[in-house]
Structures are given as structure tokens and as C-alpha cells.
PyMOL commands that place a pseudoatom at each C-alpha (Angstrom):
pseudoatom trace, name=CA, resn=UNK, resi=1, chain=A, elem=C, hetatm=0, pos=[12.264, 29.044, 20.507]
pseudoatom trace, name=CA, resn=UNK, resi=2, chain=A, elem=C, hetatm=0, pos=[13.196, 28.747, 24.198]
pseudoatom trace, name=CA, resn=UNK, resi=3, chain=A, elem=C, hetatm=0, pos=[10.374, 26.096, 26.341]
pseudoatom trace, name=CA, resn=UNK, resi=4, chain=A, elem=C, hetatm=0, pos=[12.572, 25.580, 29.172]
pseudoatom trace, name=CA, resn=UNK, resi=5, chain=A, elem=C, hetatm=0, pos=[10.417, 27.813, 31.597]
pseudoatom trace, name=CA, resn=UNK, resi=6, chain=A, elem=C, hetatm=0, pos=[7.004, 26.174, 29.959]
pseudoatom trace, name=CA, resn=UNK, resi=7, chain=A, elem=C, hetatm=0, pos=[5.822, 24.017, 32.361]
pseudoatom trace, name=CA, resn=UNK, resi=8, chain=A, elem=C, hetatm=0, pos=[2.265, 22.777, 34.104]
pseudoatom trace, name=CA, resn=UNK, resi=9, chain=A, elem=C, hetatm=0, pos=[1.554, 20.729, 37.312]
pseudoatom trace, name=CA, resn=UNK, resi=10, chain=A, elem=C, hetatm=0, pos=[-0.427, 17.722, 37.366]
pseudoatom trace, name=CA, resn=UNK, resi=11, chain=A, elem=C, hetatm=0, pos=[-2.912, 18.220, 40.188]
pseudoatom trace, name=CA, resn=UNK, resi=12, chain=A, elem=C, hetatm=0, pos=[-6.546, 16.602, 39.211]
pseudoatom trace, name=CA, resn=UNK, resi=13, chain=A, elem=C, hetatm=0, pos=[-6.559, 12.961, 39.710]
pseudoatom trace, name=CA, resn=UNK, resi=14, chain=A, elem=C, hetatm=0, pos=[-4.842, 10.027, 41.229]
pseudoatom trace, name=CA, resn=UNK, resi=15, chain=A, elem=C, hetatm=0, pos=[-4.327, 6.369, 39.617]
pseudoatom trace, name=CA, resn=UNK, resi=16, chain=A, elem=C, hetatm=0, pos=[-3.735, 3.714, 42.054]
pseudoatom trace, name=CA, resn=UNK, resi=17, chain=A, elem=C, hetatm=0, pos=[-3.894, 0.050, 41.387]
pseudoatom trace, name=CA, resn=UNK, resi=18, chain=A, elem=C, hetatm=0, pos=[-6.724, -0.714, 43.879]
pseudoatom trace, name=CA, resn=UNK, resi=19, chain=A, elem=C, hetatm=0, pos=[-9.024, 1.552, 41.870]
pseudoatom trace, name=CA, resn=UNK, resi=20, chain=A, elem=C, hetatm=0, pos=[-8.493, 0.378, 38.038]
pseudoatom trace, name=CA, resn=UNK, resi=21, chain=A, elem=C, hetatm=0, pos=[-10.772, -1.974, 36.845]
pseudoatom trace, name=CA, resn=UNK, resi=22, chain=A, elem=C, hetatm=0, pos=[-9.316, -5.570, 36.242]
pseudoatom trace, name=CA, resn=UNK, resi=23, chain=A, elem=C, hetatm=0, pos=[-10.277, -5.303, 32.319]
pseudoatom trace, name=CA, resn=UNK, resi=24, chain=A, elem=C, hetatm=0, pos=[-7.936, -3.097, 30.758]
pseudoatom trace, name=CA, resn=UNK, resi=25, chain=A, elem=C, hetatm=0, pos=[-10.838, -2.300, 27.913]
pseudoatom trace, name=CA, resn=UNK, resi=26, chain=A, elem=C, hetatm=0, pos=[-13.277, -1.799, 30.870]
pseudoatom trace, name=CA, resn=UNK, resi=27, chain=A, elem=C, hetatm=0, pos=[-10.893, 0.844, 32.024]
pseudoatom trace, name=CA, resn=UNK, resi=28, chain=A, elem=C, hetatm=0, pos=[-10.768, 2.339, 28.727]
pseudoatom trace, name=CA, resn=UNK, resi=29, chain=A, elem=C, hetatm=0, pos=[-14.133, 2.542, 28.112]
pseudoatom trace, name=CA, resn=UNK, resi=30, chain=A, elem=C, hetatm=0, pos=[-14.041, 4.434, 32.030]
pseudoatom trace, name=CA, resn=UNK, resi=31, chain=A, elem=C, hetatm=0, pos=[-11.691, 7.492, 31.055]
pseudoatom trace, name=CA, resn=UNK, resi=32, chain=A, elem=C, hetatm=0, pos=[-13.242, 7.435, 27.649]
pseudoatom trace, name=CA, resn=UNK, resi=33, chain=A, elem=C, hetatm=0, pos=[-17.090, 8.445, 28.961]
pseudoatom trace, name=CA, resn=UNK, resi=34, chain=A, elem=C, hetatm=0, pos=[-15.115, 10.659, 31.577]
pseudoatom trace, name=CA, resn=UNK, resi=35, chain=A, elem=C, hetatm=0, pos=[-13.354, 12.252, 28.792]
pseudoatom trace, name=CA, resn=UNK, resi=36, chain=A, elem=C, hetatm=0, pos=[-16.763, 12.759, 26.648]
pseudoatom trace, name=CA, resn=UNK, resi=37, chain=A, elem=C, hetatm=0, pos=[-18.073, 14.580, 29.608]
pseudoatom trace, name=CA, resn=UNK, resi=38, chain=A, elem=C, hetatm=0, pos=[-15.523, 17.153, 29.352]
pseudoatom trace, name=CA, resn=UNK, resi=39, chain=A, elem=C, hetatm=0, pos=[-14.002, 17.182, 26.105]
pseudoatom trace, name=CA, resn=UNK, resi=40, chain=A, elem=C, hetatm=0, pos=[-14.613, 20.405, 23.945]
pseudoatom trace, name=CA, resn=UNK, resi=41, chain=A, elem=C, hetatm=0, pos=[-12.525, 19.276, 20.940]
pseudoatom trace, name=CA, resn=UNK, resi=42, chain=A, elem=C, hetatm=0, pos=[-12.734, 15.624, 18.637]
pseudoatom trace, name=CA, resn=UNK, resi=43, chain=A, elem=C, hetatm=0, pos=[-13.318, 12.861, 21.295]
pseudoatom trace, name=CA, resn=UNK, resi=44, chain=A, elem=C, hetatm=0, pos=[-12.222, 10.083, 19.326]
pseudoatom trace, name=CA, resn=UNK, resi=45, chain=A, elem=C, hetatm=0, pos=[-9.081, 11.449, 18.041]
pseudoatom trace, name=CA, resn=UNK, resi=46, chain=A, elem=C, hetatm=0, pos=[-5.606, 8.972, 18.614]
pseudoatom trace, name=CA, resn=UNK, resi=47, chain=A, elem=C, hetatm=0, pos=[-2.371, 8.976, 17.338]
pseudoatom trace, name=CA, resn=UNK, resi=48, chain=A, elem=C, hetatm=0, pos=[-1.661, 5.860, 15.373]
pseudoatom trace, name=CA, resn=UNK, resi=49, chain=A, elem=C, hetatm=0, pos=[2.401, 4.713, 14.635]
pseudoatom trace, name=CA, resn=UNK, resi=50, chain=A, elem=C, hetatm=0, pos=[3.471, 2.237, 12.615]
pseudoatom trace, name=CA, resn=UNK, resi=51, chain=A, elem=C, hetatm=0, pos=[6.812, 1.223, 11.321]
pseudoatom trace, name=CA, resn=UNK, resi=52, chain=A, elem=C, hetatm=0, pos=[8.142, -0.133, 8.120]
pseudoatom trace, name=CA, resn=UNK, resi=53, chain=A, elem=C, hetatm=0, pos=[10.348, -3.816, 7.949]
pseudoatom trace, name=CA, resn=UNK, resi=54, chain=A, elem=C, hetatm=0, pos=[13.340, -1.581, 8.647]
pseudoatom trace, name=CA, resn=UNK, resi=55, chain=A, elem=C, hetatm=0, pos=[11.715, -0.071, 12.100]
pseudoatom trace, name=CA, resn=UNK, resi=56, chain=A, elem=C, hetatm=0, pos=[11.134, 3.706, 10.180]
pseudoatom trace, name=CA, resn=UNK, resi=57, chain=A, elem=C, hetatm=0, pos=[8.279, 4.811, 12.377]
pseudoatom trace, name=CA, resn=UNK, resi=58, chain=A, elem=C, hetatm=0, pos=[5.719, 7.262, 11.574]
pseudoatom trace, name=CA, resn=UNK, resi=59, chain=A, elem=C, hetatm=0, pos=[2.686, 9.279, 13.575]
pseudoatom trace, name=CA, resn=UNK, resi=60, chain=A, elem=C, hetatm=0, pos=[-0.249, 10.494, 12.375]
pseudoatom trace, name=CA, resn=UNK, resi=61, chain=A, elem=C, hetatm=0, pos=[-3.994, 11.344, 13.886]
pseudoatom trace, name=CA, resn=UNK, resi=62, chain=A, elem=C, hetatm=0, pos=[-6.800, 9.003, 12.787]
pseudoatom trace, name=CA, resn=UNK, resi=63, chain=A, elem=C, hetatm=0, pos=[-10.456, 8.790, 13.944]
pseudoatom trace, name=CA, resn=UNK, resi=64, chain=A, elem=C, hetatm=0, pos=[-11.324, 5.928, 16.732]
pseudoatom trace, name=CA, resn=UNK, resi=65, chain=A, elem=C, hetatm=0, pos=[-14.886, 5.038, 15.133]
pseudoatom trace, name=CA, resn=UNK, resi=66, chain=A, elem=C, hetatm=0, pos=[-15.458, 1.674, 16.952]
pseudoatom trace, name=CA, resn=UNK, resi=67, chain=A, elem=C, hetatm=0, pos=[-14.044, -0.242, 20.128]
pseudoatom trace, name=CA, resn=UNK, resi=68, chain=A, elem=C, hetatm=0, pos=[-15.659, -3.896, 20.156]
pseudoatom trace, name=CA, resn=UNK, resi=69, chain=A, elem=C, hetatm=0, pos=[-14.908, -7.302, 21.609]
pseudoatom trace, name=CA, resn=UNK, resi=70, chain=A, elem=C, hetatm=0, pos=[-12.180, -7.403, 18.125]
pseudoatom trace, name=CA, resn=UNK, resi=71, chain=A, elem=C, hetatm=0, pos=[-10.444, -4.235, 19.576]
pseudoatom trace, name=CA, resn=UNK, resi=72, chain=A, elem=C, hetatm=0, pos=[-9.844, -0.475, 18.291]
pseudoatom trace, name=CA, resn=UNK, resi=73, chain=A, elem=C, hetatm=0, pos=[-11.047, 0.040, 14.620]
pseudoatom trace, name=CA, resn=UNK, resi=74, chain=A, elem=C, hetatm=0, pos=[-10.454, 3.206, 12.405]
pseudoatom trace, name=CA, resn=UNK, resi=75, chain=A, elem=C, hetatm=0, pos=[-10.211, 3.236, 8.257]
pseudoatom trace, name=CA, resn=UNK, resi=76, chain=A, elem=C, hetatm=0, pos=[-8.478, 4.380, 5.851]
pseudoatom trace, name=CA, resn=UNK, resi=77, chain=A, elem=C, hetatm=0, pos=[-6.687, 4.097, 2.433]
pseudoatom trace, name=CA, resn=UNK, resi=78, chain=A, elem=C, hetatm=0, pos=[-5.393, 1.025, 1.739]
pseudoatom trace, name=CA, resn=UNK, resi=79, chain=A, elem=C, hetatm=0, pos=[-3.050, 2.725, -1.050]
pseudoatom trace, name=CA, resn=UNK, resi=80, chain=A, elem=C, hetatm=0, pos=[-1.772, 5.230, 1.972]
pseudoatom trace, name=CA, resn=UNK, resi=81, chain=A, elem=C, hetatm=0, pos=[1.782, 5.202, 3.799]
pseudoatom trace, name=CA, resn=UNK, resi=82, chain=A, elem=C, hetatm=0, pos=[0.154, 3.843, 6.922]
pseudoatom trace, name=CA, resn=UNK, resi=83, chain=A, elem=C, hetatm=0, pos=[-1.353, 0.841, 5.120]
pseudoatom trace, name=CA, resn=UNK, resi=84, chain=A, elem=C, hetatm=0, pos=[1.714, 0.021, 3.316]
pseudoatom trace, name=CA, resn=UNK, resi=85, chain=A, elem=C, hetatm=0, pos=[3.831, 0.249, 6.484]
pseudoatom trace, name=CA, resn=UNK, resi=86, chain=A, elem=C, hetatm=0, pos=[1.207, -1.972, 8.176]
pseudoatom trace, name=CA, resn=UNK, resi=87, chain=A, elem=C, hetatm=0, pos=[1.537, -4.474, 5.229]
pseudoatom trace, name=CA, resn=UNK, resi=88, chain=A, elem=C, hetatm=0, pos=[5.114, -4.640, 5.794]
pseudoatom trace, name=CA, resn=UNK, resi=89, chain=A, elem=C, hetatm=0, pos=[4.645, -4.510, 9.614]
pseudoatom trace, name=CA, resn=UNK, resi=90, chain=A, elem=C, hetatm=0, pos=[1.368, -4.956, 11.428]
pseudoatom trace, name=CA, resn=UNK, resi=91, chain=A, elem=C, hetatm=0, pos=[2.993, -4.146, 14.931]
pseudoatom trace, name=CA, resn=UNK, resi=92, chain=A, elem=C, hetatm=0, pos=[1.700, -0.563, 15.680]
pseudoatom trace, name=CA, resn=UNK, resi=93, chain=A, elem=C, hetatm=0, pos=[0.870, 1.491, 18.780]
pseudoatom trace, name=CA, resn=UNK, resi=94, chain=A, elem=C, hetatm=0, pos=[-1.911, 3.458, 19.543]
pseudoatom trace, name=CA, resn=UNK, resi=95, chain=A, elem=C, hetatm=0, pos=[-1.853, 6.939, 21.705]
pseudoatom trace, name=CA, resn=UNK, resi=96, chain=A, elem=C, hetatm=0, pos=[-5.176, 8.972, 23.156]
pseudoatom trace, name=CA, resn=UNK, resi=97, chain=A, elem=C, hetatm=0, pos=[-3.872, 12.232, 24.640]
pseudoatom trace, name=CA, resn=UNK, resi=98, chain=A, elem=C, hetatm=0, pos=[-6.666, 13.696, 27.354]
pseudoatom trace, name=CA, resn=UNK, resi=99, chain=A, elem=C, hetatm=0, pos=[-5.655, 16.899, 28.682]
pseudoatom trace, name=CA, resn=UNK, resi=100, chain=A, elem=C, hetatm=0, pos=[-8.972, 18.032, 30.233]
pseudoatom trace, name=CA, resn=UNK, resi=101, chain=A, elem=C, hetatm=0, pos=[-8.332, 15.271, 32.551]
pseudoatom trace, name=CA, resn=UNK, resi=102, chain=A, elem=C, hetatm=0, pos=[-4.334, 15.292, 32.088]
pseudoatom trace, name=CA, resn=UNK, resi=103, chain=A, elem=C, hetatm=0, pos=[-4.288, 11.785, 31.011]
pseudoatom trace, name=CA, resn=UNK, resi=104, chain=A, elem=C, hetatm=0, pos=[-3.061, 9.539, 28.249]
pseudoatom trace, name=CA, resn=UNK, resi=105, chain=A, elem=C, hetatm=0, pos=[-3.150, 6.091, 27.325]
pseudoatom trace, name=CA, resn=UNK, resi=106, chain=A, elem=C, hetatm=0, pos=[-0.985, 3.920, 25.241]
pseudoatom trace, name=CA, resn=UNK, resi=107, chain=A, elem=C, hetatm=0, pos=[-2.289, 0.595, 23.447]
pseudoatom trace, name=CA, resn=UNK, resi=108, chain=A, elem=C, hetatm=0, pos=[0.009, -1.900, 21.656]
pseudoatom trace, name=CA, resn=UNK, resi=109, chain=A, elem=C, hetatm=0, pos=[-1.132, -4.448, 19.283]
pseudoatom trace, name=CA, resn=UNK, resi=110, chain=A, elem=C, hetatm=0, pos=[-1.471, -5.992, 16.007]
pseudoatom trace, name=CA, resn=UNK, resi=111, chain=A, elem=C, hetatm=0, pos=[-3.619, -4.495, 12.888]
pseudoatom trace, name=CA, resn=UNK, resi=112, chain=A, elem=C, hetatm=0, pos=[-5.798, -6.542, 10.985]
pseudoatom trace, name=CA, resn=UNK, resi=113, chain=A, elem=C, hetatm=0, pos=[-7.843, -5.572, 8.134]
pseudoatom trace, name=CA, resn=UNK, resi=114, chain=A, elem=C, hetatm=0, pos=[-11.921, -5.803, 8.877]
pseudoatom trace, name=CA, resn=UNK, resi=115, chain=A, elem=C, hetatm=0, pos=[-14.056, -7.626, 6.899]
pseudoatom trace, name=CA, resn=UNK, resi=116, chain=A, elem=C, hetatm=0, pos=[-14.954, -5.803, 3.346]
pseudoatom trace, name=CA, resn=UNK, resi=117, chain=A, elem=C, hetatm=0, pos=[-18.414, -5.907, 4.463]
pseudoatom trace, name=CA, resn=UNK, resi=118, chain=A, elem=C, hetatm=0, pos=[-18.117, -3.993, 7.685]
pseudoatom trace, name=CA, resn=UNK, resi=119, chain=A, elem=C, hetatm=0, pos=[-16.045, -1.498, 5.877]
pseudoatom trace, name=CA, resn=UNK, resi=120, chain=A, elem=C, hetatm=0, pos=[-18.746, -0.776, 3.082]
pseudoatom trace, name=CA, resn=UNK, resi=121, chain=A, elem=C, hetatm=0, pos=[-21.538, -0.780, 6.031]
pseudoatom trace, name=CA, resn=UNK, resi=122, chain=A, elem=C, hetatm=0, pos=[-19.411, 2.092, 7.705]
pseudoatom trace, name=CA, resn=UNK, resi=123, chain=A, elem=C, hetatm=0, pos=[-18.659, 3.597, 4.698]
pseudoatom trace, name=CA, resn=UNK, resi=124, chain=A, elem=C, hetatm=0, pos=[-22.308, 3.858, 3.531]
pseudoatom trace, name=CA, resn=UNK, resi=125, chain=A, elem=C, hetatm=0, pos=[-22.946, 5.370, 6.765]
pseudoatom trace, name=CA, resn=UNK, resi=126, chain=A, elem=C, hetatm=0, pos=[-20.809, 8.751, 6.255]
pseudoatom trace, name=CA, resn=UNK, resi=127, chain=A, elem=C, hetatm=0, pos=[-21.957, 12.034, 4.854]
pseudoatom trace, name=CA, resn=UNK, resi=128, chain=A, elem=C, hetatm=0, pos=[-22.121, 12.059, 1.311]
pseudoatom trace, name=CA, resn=UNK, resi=129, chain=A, elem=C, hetatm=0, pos=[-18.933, 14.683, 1.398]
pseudoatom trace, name=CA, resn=UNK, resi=130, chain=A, elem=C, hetatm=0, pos=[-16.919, 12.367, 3.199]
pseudoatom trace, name=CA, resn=UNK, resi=131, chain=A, elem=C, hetatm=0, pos=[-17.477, 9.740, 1.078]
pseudoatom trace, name=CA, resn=UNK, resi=132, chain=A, elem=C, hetatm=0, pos=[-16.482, 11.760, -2.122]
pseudoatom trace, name=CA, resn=UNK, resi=133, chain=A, elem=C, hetatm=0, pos=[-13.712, 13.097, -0.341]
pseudoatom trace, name=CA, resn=UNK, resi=134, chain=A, elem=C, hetatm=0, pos=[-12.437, 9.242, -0.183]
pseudoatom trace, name=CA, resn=UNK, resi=135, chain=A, elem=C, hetatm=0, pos=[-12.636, 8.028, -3.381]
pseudoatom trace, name=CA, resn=UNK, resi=136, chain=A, elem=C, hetatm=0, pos=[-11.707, 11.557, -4.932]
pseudoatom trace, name=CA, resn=UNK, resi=137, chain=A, elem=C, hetatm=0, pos=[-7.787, 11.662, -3.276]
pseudoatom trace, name=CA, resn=UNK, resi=138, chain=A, elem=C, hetatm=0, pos=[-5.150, 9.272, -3.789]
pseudoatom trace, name=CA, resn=UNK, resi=139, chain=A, elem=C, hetatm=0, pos=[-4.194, 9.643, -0.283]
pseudoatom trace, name=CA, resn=UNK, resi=140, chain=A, elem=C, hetatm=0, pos=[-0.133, 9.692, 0.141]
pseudoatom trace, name=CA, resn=UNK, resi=141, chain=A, elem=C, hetatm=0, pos=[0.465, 10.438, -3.850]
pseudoatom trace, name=CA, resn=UNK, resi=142, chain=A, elem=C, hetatm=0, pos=[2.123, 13.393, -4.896]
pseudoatom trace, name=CA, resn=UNK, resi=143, chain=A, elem=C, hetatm=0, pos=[-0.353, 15.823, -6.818]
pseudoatom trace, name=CA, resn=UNK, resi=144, chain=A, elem=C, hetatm=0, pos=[0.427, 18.866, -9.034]
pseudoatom trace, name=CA, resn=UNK, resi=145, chain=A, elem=C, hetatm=0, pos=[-1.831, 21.294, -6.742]
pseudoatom trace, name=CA, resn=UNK, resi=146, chain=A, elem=C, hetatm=0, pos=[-5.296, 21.547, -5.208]
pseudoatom trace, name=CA, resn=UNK, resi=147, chain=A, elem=C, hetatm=0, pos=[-7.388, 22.259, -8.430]
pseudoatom trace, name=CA, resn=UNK, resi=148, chain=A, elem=C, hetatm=0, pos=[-6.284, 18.081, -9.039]
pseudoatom trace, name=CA, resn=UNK, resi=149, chain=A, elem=C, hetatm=0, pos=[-7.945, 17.927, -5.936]
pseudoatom trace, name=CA, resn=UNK, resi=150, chain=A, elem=C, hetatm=0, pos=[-11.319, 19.974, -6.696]
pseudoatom trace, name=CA, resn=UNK, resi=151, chain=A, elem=C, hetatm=0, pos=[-11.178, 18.471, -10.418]
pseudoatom trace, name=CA, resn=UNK, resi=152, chain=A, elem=C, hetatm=0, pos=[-11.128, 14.684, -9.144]
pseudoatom trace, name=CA, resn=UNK, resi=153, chain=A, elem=C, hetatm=0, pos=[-13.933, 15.652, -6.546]
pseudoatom trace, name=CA, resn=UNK, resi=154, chain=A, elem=C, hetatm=0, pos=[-15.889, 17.456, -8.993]
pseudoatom trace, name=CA, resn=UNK, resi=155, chain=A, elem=C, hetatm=0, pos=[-16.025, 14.601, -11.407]
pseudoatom trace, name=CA, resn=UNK, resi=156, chain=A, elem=C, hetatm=0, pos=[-16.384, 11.804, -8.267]
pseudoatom trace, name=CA, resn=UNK, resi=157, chain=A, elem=C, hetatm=0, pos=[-19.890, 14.219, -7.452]
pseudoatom trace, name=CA, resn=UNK, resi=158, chain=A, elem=C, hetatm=0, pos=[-21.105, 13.028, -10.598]
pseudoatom trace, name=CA, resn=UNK, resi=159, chain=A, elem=C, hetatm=0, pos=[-21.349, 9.008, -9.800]
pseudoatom trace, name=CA, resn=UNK, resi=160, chain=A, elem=C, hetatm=0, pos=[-22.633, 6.750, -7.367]
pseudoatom trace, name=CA, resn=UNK, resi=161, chain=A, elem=C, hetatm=0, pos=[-20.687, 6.859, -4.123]
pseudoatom trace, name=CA, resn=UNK, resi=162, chain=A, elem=C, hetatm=0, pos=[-19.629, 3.589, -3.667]
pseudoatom trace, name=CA, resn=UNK, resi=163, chain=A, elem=C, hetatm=0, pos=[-17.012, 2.718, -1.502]
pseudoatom trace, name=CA, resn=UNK, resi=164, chain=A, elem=C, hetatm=0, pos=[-13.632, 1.907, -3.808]
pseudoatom trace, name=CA, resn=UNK, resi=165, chain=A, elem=C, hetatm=0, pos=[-11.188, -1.455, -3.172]
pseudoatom trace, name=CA, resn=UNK, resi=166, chain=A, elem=C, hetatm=0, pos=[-8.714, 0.716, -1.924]
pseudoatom trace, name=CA, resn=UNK, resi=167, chain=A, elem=C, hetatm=0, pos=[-10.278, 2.096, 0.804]
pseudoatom trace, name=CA, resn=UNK, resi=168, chain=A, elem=C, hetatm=0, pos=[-11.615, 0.045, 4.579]
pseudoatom trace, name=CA, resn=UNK, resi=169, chain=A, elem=C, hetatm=0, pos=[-10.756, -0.299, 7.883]
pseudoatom trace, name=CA, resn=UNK, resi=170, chain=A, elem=C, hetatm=0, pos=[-8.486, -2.038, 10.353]
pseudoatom trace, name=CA, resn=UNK, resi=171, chain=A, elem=C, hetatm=0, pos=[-9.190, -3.196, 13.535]
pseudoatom trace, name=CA, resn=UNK, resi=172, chain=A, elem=C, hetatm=0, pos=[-5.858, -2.885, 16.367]
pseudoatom trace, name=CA, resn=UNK, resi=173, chain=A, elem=C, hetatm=0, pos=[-5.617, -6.227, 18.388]
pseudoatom trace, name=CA, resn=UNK, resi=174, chain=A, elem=C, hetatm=0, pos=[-4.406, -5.224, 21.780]
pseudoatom trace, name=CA, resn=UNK, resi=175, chain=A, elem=C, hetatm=0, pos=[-2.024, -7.121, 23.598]
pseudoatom trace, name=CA, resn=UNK, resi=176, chain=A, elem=C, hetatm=0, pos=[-0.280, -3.776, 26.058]
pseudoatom trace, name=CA, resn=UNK, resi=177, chain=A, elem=C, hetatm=0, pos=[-2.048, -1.088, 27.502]
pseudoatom trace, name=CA, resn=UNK, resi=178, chain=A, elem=C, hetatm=0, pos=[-0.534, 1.711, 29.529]
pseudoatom trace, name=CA, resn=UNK, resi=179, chain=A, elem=C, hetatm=0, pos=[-2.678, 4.043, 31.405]
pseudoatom trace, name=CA, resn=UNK, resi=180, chain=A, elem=C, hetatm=0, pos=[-1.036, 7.427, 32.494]
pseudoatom trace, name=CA, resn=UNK, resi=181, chain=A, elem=C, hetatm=0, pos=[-2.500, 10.097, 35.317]
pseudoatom trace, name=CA, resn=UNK, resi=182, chain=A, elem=C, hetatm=0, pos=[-0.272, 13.391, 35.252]
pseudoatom trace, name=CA, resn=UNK, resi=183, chain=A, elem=C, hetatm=0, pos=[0.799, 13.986, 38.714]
pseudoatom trace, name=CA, resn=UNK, resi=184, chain=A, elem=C, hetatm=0, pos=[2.436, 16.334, 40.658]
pseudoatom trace, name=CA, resn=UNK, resi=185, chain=A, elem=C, hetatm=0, pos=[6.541, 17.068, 41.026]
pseudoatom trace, name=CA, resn=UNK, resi=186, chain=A, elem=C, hetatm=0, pos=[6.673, 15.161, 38.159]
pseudoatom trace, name=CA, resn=UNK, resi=187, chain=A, elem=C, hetatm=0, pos=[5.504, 11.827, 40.004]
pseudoatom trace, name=CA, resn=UNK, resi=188, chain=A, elem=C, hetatm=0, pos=[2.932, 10.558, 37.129]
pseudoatom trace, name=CA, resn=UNK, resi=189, chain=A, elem=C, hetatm=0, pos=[0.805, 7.401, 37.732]
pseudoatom trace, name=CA, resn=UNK, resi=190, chain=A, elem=C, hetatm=0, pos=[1.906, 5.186, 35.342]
pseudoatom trace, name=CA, resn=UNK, resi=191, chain=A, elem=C, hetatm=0, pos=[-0.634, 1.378, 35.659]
pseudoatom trace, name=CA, resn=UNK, resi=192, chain=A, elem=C, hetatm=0, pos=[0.070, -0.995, 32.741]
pseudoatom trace, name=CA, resn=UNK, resi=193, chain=A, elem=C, hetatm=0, pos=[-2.299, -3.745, 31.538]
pseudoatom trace, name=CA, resn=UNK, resi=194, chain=A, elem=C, hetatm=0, pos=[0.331, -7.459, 29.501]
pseudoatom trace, name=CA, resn=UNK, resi=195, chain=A, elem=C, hetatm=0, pos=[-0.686, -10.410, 28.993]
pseudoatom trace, name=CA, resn=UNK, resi=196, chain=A, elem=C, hetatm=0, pos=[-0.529, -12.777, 31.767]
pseudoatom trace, name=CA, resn=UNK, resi=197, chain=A, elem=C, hetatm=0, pos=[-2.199, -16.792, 32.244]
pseudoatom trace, name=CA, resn=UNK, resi=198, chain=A, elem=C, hetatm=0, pos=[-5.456, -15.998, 29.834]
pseudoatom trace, name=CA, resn=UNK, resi=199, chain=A, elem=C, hetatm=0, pos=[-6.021, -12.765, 31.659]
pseudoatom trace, name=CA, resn=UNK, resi=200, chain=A, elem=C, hetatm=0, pos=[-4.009, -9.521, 32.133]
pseudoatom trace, name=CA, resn=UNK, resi=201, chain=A, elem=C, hetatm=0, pos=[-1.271, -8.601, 35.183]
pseudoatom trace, name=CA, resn=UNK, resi=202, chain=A, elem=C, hetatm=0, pos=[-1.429, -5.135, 36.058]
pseudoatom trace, name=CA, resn=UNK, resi=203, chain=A, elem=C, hetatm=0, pos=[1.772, -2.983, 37.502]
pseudoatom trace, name=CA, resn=UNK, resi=204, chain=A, elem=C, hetatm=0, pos=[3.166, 0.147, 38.194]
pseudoatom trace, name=CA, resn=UNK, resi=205, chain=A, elem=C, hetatm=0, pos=[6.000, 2.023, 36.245]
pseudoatom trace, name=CA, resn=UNK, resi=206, chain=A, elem=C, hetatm=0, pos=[8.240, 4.085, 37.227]
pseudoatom trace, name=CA, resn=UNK, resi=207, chain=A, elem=C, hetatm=0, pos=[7.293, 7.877, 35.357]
for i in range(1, 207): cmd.bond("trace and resi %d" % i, "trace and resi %d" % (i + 1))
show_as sticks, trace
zoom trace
């Protein structure tokens, strides 16, 4: 499979230091409700990585399902890969990919677990399929085939739906953001958000 010749220029928008807001979540929040606008496909999905002890990385999409004055929250199994990895090693990295609006943003930052409380309000709040979907798989595990699947779901349809130990949400801390405009000849905006005296310095990189 031969992508040399695949290419597309970067022609839309512009991102200039003068014209970023000062708050880095402020600017998020921005390209966010521009992106809503637009988008025809999940708005809220991100690519989370984490990394074990040894610095093994892995990828995967989650949901974004709340951005408050804590940070970036999303949930999942806390018997999964990811949570184990993030047990081991809470430094992860966040990635939104915008293509409507040829954009992308990068967000560093610790993971902390959210209170149990907040995850059993958000839990309560999801279709009743999702929430037997979520206590039915044993997310990460290897299973014999899909009928384990159906089986476990079939019997989970039979009790309450109450959110299981194992299961809650985490809440990414950020301390880096990176804000990315495609541009053309290959000349991308790159603005970056660190921590600087209480508040945040904002740069340029080099693309």
C-alpha cells in the first residue's frame, strides 16, 4: 500500500498568538463549539494514551463526557488495560483530531479517579443498554466468543442496573496544551499553552 502521492493542503484557518485566548481551557471550549457547528460524526470523541512503569504506551478512543473547573473527565473500567496502566502511571496525554476545521489539539496531564458518587450519578444517567453493556463485559479479558458476551448480557437484563465497583470515571488534570491549525506548504500553526508563575506562557512551535 503505496501513500506517498496522498496528500491534502491546509487552507481554512490561521492561528496566531494575538488571537488565542489567554486561558488555554477558554480556547478549548472555542474550537470545541466551532467544531459542534460543523461536525457530522461523534463530537466528543479523543484519543487517550497512557503508558505502563516501563513507558509501553497505548492509544485508544474514549468519550469526552465532561470538561469542568477539575479538567477532562471520561469513564471506564477500572479492571481495563487503560486503568491498570494509569495505576501504574497516571501521566497520560490526551488527543482531539478536528478535520472539518483541520485542527487538533493535544492535552497533557495527570489522571485522577472522580469521586464514586459522581461516577454512579453519570452512570445512572445512561441508557439502560449502556449500562448493561458495562457491567455485562469484563472489558480487556480474554473471552471464548460473543455468545459469552450475549449470555452475560442476557442474564445482567434480568437485575437491577446498578453501577458495579469496577467501573467510574477519571478526570485528566492538565498541565500542557498544544493547539494545532493545518496550514499550507506544510507551515502548520503550532500555539502551546505550560505552566508559567500561577498562570500559563503561551509560544509558538516550530511544525
Amino acid at each position: 500500500m503505496d501513500l506517498r502521492d496522498h496528500r491534502k493542503v491546509y487552507t481554512k484557518f490561521e492561528l496566531l498568538e494575538n488571537a488565542v485566548n489567554k486561558d488555554p481551557f477558554e480556547q478549548f471550549r472555542i474550537w470545541f463549539a466551532e467544531h459542534k457547528e460543523d461536525t457530522k460524526e461523534e463530537l466528543n470523541i479523543m484519543t487517550l494514551a497512557t503508558a505502563t512503569k516501563d513507558g509501553k504506551p497505548s492509544a485508544r478512543i474514549v468519550l469526552l463526557k465532561e470538561l469542568n473547573e477539575d479538567g477532562f473527565v471520561f469513564f471506564t473500567n477500572y479492571s481495563s488495560r487503560k486503568a491498570k496502566e494509569i495505576e501504574e502511571n497516571p501521566h497520560a496525554q490526551l488527543l482531539f483530531f478536528w478535520g472539518e476545521h483541520e485542527r487538533q489539539v493535544r492535552i497533557e496531564g495527570v489522571l485522577v479517579k472522580i469521586s464514586k458518587e459522581k461516577s454512579i450519578e453519570y452512570f445512572n444517567s445512561r441508557p439502560a443498554e449502556s449500562r448493561a453493556g458495562a457491567i455485562a463485559s469484563p472489558q480487556s479479558q480474554i473471552i471464548p466468543d460473543r455468545k459469552f458476551l450475549e449470555d452475560r448480557l442476557g442474564e445482567v437484563n434480568q437485575q437491577e442496573l446498578v453501577m458495579p465497583d469496577h467501573w467510574g470515571g477519571y478526570v485528566l488534570k492538565a498541565n500542557y496544551f498544544e493547539f494545532w491549525q493545518g496550514r499550507h506548504s506544510r507551515l502548520h500553526d503550532r500555539i502551546f499553552y505550560a505552566p508559567e508563575n500561577g498562570g500559563w506562557k503561551i509560544g509558538r512551535l516550530a511544525p
